[in-house]
FIKOLZA-1660 file (N, C-alpha, C; in steps of 0.1 Angstrom, whole numbers, plus 5000, padded with zeros to 4 digits):
% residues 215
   i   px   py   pz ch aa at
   1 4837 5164 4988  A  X  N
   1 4826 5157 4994  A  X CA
   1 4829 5142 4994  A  X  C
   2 4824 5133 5004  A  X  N
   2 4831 5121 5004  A  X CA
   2 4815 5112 4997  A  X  C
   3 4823 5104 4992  A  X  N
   3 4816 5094 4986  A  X CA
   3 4810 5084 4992  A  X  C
   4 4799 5080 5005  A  X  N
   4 4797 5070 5012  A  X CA
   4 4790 5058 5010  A  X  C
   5 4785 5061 4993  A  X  N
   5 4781 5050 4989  A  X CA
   5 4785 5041 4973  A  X  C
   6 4801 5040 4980  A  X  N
   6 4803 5033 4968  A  X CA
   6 4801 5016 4962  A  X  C
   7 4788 5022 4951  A  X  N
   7 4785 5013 4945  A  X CA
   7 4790 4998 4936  A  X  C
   8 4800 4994 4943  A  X  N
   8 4808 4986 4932  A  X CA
   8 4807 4971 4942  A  X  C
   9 4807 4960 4935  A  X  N
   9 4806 4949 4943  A  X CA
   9 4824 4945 4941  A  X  C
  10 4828 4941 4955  A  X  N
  10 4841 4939 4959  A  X CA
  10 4848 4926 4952  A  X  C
  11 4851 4930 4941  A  X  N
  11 4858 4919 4930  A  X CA
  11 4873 4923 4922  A  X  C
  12 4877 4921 4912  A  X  N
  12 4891 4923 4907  A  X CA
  12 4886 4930 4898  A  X  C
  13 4876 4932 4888  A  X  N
  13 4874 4937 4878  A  X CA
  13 4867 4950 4882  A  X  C
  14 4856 4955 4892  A  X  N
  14 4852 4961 4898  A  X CA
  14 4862 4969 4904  A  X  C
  15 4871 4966 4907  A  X  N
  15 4880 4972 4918  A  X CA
  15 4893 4987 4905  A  X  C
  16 4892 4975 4897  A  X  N
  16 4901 4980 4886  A  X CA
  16 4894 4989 4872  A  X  C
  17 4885 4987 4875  A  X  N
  17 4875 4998 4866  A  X CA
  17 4874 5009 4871  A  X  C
  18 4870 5010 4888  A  X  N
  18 4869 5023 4894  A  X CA
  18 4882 5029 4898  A  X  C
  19 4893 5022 4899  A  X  N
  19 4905 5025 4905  A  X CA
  19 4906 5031 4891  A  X  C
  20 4906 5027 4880  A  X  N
  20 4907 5033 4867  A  X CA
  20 4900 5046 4861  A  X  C
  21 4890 5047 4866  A  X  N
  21 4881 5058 4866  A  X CA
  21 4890 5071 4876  A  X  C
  22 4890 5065 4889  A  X  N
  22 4895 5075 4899  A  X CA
  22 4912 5080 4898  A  X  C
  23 4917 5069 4888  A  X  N
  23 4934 5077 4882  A  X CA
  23 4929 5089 4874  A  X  C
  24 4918 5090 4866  A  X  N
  24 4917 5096 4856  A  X CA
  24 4916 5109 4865  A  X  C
  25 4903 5107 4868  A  X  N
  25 4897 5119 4878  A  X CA
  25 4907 5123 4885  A  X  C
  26 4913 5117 4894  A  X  N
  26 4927 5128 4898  A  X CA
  26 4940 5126 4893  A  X  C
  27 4946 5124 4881  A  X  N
  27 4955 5118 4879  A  X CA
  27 4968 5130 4879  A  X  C
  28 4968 5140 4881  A  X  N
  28 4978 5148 4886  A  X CA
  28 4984 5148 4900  A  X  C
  29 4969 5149 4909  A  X  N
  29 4974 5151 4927  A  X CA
  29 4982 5136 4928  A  X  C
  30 4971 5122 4928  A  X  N
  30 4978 5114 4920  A  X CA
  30 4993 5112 4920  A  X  C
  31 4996 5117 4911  A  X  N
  31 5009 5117 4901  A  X CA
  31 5017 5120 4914  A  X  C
  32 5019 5131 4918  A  X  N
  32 5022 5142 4930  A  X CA
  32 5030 5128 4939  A  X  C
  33 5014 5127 4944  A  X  N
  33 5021 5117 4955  A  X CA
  33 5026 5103 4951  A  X  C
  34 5025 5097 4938  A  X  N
  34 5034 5084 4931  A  X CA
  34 5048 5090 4935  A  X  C
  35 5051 5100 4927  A  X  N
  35 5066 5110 4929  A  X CA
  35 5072 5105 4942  A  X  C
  36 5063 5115 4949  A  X  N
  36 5069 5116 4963  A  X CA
  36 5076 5106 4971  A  X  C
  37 5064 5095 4967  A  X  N
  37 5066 5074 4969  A  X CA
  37 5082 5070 4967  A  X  C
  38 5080 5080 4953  A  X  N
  38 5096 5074 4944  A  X CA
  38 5108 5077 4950  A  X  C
  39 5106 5094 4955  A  X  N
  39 5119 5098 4959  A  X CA
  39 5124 5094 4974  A  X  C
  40 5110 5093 4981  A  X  N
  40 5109 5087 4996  A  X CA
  40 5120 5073 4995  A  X  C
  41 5116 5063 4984  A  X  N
  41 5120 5049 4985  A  X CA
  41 5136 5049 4973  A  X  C
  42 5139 5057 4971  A  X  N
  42 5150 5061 4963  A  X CA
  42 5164 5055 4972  A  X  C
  43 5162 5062 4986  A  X  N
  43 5173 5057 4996  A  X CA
  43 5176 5043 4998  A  X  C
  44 5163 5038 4998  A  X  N
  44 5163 5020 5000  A  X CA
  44 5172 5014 4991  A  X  C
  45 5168 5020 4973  A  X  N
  45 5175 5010 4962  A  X CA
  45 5192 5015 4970  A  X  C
  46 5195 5026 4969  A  X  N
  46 5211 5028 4971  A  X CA
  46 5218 5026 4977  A  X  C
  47 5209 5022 4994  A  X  N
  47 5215 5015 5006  A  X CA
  47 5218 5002 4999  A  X  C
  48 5205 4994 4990  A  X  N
  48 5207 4978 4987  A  X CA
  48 5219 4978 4978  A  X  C
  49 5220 4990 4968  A  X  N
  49 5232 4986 4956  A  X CA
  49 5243 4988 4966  A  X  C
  50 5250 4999 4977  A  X  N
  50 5256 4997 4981  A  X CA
  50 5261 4989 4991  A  X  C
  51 5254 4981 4992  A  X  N
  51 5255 4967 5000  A  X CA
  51 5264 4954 4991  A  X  C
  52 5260 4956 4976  A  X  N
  52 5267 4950 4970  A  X CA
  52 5281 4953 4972  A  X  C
  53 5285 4959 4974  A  X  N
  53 5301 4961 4971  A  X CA
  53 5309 4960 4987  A  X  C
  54 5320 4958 4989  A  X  N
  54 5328 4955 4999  A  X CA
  54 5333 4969 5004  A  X  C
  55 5329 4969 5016  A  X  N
  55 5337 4984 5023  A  X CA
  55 5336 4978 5041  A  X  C
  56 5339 4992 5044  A  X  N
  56 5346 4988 5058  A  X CA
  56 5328 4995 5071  A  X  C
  57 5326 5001 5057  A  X  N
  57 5313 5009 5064  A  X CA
  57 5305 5000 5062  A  X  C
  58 5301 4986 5057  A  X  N
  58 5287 4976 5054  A  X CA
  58 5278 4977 5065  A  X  C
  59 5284 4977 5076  A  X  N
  59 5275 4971 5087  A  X CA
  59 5267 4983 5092  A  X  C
  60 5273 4996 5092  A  X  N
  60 5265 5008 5093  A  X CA
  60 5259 5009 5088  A  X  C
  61 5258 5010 5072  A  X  N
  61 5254 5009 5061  A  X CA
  61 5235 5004 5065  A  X  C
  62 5239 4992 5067  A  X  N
  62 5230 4980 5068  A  X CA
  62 5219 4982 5085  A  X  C
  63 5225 4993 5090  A  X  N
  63 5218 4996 5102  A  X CA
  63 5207 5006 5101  A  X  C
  64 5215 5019 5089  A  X  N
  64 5211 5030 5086  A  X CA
  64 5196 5024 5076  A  X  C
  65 5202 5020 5071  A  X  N
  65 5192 5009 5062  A  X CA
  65 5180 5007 5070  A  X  C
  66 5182 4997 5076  A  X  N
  66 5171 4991 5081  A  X CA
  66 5162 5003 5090  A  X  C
  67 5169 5015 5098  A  X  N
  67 5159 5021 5105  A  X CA
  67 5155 5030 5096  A  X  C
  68 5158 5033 5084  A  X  N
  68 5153 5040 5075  A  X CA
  68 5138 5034 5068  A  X  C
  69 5137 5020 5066  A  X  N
  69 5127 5015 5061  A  X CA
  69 5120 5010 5071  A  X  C
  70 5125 5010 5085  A  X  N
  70 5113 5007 5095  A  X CA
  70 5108 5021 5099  A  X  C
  71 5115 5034 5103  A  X  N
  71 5109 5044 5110  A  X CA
  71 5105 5056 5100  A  X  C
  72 5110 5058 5091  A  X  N
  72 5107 5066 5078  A  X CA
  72 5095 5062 5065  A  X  C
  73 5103 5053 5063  A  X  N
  73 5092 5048 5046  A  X CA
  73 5077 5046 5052  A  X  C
  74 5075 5037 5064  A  X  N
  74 5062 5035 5065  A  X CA
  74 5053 5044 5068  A  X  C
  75 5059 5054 5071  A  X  N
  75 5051 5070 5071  A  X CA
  75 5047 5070 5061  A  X  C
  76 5053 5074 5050  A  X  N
  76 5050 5082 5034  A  X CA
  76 5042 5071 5031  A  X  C
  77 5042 5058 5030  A  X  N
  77 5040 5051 5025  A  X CA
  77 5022 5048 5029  A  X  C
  78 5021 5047 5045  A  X  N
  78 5009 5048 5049  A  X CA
  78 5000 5061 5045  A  X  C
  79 5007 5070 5045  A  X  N
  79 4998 5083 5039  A  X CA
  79 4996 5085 5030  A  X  C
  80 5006 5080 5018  A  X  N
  80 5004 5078 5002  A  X CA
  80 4986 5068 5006  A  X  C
  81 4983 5057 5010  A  X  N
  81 4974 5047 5011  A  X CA
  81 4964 5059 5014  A  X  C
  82 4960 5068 5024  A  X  N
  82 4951 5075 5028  A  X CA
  82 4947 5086 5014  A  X  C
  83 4961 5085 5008  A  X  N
  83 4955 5095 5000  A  X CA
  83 4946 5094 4986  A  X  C
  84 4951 5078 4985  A  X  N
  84 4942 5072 4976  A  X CA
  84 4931 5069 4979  A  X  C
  85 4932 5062 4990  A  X  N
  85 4916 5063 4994  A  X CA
  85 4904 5072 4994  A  X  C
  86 4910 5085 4998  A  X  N
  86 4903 5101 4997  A  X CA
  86 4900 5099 4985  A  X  C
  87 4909 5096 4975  A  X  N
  87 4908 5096 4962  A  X CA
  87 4896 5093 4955  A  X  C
  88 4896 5081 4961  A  X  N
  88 4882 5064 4960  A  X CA
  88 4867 5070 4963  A  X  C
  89 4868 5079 4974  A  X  N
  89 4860 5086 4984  A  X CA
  89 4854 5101 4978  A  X  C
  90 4864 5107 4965  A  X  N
  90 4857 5116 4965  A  X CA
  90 4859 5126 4972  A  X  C
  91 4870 5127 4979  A  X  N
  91 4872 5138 4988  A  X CA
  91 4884 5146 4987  A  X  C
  92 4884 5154 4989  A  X  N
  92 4896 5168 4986  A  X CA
  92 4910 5165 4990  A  X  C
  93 4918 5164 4983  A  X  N
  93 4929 5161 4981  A  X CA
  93 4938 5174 4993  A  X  C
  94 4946 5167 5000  A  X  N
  94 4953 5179 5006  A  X CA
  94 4968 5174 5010  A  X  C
  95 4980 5177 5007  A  X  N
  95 4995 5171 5002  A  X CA
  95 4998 5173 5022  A  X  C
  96 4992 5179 5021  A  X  N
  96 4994 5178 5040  A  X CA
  96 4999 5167 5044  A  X  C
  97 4987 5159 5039  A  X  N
  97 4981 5144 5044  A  X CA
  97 4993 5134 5039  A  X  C
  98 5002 5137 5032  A  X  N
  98 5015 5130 5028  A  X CA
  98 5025 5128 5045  A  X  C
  99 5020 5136 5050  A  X  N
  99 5026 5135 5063  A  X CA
  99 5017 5135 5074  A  X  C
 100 5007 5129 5072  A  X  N
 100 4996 5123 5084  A  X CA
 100 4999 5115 5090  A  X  C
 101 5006 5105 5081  A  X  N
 101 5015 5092 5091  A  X CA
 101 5023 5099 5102  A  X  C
 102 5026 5109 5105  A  X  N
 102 5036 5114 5120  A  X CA
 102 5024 5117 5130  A  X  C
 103 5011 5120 5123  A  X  N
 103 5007 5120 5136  A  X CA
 103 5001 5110 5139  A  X  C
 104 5002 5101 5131  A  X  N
 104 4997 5088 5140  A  X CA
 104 5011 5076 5142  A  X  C
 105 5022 5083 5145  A  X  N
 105 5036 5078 5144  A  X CA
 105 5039 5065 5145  A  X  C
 106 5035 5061 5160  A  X  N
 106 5039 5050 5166  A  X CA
 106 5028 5038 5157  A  X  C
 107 5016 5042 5160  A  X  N
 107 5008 5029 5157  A  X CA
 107 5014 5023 5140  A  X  C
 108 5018 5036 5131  A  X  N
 108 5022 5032 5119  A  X CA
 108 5033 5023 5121  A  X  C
 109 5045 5029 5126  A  X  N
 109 5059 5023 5125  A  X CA
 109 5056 5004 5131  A  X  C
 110 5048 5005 5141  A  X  N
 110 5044 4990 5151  A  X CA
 110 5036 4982 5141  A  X  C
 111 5028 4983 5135  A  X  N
 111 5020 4980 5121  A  X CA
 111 5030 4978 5109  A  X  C
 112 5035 4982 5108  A  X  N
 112 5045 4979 5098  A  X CA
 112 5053 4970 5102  A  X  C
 113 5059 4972 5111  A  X  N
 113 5068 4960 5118  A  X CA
 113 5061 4945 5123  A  X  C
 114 5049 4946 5125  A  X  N
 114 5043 4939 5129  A  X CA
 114 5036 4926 5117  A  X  C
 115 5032 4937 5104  A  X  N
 115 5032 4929 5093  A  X CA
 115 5042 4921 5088  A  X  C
 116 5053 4932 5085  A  X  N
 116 5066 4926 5083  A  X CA
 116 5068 4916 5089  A  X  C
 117 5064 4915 5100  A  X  N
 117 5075 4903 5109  A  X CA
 117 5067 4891 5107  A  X  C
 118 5048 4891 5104  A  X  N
 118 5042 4876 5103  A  X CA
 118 5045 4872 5088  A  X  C
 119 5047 4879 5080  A  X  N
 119 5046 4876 5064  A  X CA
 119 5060 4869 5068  A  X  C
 120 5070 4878 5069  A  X  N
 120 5083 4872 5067  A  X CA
 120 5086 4858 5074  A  X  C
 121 5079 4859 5086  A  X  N
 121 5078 4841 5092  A  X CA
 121 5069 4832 5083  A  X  C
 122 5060 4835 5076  A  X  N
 122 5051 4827 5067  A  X CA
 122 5058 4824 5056  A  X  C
 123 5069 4834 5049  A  X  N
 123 5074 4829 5038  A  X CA
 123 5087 4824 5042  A  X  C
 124 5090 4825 5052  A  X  N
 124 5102 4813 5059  A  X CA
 124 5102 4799 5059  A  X  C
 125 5082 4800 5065  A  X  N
 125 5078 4786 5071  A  X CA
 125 5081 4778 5051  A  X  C
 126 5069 4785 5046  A  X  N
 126 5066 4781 5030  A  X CA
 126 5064 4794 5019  A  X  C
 127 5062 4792 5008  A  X  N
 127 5061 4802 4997  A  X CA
 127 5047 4807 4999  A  X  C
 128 5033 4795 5001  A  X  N
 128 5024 4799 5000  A  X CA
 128 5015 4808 5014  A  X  C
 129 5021 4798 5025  A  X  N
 129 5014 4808 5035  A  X CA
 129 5019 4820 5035  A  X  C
 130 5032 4824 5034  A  X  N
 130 5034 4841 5032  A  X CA
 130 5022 4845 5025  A  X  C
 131 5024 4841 5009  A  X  N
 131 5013 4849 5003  A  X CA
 131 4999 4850 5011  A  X  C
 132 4996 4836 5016  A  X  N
 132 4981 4838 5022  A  X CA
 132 4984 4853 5035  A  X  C
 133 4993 4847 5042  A  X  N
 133 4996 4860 5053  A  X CA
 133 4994 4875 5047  A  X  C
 134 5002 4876 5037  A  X  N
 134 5003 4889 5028  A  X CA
 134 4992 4894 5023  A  X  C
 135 4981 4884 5020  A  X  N
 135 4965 4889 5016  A  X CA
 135 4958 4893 5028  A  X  C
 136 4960 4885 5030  A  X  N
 136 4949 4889 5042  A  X CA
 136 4950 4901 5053  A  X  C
 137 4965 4905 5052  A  X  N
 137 4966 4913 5055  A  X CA
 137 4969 4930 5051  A  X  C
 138 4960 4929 5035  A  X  N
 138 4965 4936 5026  A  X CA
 138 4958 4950 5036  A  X  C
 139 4953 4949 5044  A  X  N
 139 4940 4966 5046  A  X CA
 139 4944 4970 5057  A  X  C
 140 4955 4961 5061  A  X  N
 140 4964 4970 5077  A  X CA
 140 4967 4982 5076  A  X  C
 141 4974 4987 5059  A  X  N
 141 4977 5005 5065  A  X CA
 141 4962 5013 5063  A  X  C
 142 4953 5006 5056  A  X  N
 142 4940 5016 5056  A  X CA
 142 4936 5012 5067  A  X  C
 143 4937 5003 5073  A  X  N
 143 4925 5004 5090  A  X CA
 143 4935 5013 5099  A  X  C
 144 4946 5013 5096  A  X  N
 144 4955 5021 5108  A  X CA
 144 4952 5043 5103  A  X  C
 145 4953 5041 5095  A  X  N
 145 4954 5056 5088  A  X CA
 145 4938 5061 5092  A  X  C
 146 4926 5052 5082  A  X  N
 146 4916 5055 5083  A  X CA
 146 4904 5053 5093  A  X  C
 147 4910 5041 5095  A  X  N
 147 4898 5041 5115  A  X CA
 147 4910 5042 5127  A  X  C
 148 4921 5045 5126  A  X  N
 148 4931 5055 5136  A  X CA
 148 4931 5040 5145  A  X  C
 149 4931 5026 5140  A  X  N
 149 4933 5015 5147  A  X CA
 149 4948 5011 5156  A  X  C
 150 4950 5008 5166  A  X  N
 150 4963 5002 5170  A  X CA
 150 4967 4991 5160  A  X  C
 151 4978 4991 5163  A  X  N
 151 4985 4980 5151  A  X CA
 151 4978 4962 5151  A  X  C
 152 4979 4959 5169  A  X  N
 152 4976 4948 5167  A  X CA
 152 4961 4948 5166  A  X  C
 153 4950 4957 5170  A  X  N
 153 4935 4954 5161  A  X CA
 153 4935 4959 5149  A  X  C
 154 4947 4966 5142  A  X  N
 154 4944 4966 5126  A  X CA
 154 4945 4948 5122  A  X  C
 155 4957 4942 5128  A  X  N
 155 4959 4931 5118  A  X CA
 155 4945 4924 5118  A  X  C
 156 4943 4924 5132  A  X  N
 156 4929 4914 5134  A  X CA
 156 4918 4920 5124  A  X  C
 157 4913 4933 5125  A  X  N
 157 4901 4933 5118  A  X CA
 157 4905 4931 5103  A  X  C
 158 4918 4935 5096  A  X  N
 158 4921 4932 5087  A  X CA
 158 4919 4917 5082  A  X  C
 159 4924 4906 5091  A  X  N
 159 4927 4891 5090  A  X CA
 159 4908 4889 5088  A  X  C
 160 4899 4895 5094  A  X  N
 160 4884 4892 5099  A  X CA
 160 4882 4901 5086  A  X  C
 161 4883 4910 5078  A  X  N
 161 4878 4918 5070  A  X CA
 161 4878 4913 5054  A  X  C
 162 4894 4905 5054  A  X  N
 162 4894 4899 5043  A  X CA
 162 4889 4883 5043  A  X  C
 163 4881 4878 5053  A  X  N
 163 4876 4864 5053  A  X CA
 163 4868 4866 5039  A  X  C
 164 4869 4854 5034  A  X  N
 164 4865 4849 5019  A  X CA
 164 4864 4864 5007  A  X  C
 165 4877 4868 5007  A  X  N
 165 4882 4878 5001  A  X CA
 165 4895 4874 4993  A  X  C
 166 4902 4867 4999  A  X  N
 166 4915 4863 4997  A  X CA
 166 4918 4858 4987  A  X  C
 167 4909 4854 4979  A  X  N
 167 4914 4852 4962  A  X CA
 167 4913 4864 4953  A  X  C
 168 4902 4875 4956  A  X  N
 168 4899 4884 4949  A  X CA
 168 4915 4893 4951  A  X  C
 169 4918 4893 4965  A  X  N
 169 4933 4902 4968  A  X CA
 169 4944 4898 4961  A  X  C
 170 4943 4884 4958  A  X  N
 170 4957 4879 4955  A  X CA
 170 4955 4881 4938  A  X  C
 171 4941 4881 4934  A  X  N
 171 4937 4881 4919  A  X CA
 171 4942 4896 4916  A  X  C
 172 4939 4905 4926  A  X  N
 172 4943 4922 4923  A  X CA
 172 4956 4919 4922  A  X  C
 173 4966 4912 4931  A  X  N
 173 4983 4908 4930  A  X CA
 173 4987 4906 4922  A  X  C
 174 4984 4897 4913  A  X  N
 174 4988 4892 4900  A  X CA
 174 4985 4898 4890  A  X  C
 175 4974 4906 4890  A  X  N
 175 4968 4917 4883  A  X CA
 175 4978 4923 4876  A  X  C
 176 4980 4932 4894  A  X  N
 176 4987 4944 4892  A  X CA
 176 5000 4940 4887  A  X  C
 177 5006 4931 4891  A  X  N
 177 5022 4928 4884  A  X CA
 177 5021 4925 4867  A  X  C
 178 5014 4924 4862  A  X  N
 178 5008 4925 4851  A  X CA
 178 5009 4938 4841  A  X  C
 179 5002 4946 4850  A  X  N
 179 4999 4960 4847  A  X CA
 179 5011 4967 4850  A  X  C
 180 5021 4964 4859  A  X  N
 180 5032 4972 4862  A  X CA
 180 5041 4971 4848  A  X  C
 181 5044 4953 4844  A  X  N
 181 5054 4954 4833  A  X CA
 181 5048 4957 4824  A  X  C
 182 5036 4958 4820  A  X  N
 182 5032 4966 4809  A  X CA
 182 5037 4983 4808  A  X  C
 183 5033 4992 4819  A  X  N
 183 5036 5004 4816  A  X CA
 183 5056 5002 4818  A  X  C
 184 5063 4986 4820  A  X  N
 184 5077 4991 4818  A  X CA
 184 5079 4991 4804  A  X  C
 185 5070 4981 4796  A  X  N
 185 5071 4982 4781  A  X CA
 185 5073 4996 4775  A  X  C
 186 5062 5003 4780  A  X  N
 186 5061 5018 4776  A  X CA
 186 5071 5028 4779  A  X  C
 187 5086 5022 4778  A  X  N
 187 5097 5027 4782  A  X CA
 187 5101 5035 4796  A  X  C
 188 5093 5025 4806  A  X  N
 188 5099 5031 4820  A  X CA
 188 5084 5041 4823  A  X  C
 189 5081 5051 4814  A  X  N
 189 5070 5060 4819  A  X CA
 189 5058 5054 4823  A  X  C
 190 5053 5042 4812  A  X  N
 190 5041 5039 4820  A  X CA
 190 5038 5031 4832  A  X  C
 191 5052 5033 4839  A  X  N
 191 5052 5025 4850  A  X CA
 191 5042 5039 4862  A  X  C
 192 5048 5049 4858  A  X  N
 192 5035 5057 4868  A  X CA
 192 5027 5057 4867  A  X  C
 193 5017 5057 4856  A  X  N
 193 5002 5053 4858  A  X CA
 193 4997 5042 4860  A  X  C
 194 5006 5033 4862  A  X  N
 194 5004 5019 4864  A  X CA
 194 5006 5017 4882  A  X  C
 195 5016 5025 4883  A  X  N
 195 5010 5023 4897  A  X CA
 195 4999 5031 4906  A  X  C
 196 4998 5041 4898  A  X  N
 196 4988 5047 4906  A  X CA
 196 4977 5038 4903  A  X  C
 197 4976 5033 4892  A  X  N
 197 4960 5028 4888  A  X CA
 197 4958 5012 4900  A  X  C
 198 4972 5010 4905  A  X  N
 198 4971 4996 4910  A  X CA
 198 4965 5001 4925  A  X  C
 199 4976 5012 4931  A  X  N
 199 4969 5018 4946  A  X CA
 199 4953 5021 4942  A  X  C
 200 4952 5030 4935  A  X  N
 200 4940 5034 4933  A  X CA
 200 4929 5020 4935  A  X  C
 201 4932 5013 4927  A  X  N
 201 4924 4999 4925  A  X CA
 201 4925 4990 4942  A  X  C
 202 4932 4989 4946  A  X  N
 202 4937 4980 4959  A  X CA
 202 4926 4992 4973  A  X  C
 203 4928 5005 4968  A  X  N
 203 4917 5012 4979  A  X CA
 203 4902 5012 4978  A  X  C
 204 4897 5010 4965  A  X  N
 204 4891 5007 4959  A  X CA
 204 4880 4989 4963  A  X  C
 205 4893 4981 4966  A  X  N
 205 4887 4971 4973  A  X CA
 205 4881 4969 4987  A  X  C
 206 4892 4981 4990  A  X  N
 206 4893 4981 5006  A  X CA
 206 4880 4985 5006  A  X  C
 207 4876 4996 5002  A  X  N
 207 4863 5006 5003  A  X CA
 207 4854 4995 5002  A  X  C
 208 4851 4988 4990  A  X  N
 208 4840 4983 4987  A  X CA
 208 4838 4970 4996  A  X  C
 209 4849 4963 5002  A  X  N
 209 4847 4953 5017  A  X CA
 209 4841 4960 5026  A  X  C
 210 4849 4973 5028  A  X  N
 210 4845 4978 5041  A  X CA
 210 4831 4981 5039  A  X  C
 211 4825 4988 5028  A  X  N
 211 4807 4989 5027  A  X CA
 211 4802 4970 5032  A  X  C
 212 4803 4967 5020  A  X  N
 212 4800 4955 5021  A  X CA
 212 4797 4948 5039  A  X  C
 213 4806 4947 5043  A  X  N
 213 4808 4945 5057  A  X CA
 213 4798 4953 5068  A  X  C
 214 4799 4963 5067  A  X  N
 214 4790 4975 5069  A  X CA
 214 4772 4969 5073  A  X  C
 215 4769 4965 5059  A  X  N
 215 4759 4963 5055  A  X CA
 215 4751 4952 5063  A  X  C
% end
């Protein structure tokens, strides 16, 4: 049953209590799809290490590479986002949905590329506007997954969604990097509930803007 009225005012503490609440409540299906995240993104680390080393294959290497993280990952990765959110939502978990991103193929891959490409000019231009670019545009794969938006009116509503938001997102950023090297303390393991509790918490905002907004 979906949750339409969640109660939480859209803040860093608020976001991370419920996101904390809703690891618990599903923290198996959860778990499932952190995994899946891992093994999906597994190819990236081994294309990068083997980039380190000198061979005659680099430049294919470096092609395979790149269409792998532009036409593949942002699938899994956008559907991982949907699934947390259901999560947020209260609503029935279904592994299907790990591959929802293909049916909405294109708008994901173009959205992704299209974030990619303003962040990466903002943190070209300076250090800070990336970050500002990177906030504001934190809710592009939930508006693309969850209101089935084209890429360029996800960035917009996103850019318009996070107006005077943008400290609270960057406050969940620093947060969560926080919370990540903590669960590395806990020997590598508590890096998974650490990240699920961070997606969980980052949908969690999204939701509670989007009511907010709503209203």
């Amino acid at each position: 049953m979906e949750n339409t009225t969640l109660l939480i005012p859209p803040t860093v503490n608020s976001s991370l209590s419920y996101g904390w609440n809703k690891m618990k409540q599903y923290f198996l299906p959860l778990l499932l799809v952190v995994l899946v995240i891992a093994v999906v993104d597994a190819p990236v680390d081994i294309i990068r290490d083997s980039l380190k080393e000198p061979g005659e294959f680099k430049a294919l290497i470096q092609i395979i590479g790149a269409a792998y993280w532009l036409l593949l990952l942002p699938v899994f990765e956008y559907s991982a986002d949907l699934m947390f959110l259901q999560a947020i939502r209260n609503q029935e978990l279904d592994f299907k949905d790990l591959l929802a991103g293909f049916k909405n193929y294109l708008n994901v891959v173009l959205a992704h590329l299209i974030m990619s490409a303003l962040i990466g000019i903002a943190l070209v231009a300076l250090i800070i506007p990336g970050i500002i670019v990177a906030c504001r545009l934190a809710f592009v794969s939930y508006l693309v997954m969850d209101k089935g938006l084209e890429p360029i009116a996800a960035v917009e509503t996103s850019w318009k969604m996070t107006s005077g938001h943008g400290w609270k997102i960057f406050g969940l950023g620093i947060t969560s990097i926080f919370i990540f090297f903590l669960g590395l303390l806990c020997l590598i393991v508590g890096t998974i509930p650490a990240v699920i509790w961070i997606k969980a918490s980052f949908a969690a905002l999204y939701e509670a803007i989007l009511i907010e907004n709503q209203e």
